[in-house]
N, C-alpha and C positions, 0 to 999 in steps of 0.2 A: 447593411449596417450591422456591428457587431452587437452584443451582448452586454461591449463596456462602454457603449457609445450611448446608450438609452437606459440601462440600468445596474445594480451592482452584481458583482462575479456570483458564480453560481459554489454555493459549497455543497459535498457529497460528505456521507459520513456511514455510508451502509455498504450494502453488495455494489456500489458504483467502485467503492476505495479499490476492487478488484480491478487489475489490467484487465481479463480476459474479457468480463464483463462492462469494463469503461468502452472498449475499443466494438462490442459487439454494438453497445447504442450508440454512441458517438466518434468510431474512428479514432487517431490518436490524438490526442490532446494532455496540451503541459496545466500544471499545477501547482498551485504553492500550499506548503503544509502548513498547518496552523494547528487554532489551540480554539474549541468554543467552551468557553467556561459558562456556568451557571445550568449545564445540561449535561442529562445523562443520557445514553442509549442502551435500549431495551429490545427484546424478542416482542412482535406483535404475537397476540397469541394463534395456536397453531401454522405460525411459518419460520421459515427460515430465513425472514429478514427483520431490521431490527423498525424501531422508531426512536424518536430524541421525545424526551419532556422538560421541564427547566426542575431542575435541584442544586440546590446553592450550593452546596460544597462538592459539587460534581463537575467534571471536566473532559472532553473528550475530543481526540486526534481528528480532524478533519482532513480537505483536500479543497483548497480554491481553484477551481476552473475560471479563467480567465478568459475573455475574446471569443467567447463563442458564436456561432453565427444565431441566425433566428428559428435553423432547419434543427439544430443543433438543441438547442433549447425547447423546441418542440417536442421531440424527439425523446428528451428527459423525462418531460410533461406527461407524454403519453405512456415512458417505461413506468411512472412511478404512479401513473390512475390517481383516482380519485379519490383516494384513502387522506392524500394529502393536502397540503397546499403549500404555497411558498411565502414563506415570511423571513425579511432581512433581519440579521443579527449580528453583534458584533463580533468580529477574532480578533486573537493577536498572532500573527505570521511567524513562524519559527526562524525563518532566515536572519530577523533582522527585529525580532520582539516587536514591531510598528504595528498596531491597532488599526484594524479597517471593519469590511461589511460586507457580510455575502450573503444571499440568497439561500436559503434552506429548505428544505420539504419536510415540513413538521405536520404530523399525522393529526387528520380531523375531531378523532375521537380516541384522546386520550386511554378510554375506558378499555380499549382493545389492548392494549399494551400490559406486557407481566411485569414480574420484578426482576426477572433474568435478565441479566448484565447480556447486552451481545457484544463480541470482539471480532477485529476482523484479523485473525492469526492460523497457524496452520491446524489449528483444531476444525476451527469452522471450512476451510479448503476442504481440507481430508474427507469431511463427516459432507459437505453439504454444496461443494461447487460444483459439480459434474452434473445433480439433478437440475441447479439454480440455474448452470448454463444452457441443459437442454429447454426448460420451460422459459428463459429469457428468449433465445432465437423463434421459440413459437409466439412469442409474445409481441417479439420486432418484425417479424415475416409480416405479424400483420396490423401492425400499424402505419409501416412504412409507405404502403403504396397509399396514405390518405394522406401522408403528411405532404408527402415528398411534390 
């Protein structure tokens, strides 16, 4: 059973927005771009990935993943620990402006989070994907043999 079959799409809006890093947890998979209004993303403090909280005149780029499997979804679960959880929100899809609802990983405790704006552009690549990918693959090595 899929992902769209039991519940709504999953959305990414951090180090997932990265190919190299999408395909390292999950293989490849398609996506629809969208829009989550009412939420900003931020730097948690001391890392190099961000978190979402809600601010009304705030807006930011996401990534609907669609059709994921149940291994697949796991799999996110485990890259993105416990910090989070998953709660649905609504977007509006860039292709086609249509309003829907995706899944997001909104941080447990707000309180960790700066005021730094995080962006996923070639600043953050530059400065910070080489380390994120080495400690994401020690991350997946060893989750994977529990999920799988």
């Amino acid at each position: 059973m899929t992902q769209a079959a039991r519940q709504p799409p999953l959305g990414i809006y951090g180090t997932l927005l990265d190919p190299q890093v999408r395909a390292l947890v999950l293989g490849v998979v398609a996506g629809r771009a969208a829009t989550l209004a009412g939420w900003e993303r931020v730097y948690f403090t001391g890392a190099t990935y961000p978190g979402i909280r809600p601010r009304a005149d705030a807006a930011i780029d996401v990534l609907v993943l669609c059709d994921l499997s149940e291994l697949a979804v796991a799999s996110v679960d485990a890259f993105e620990g416990s910090d989070y959880e998953r709660r649905v929100l609504p977007v509006r899809f860039a292709d086609n402006g249509g309003a829907g609802q995706a899944q997001f990983y909104v941080p447990k405790a707000a309180a960790r989070l700066t005021a730094r704006a995080w962006r996923y552009d070639e600043g953050w690549r530059a400065s910070h994907l080489a380390a994120f990918l080495a400690e994401a693959e020690a991350l997946v090595a060893g989750y994977r043999s529990k999920i799988s």
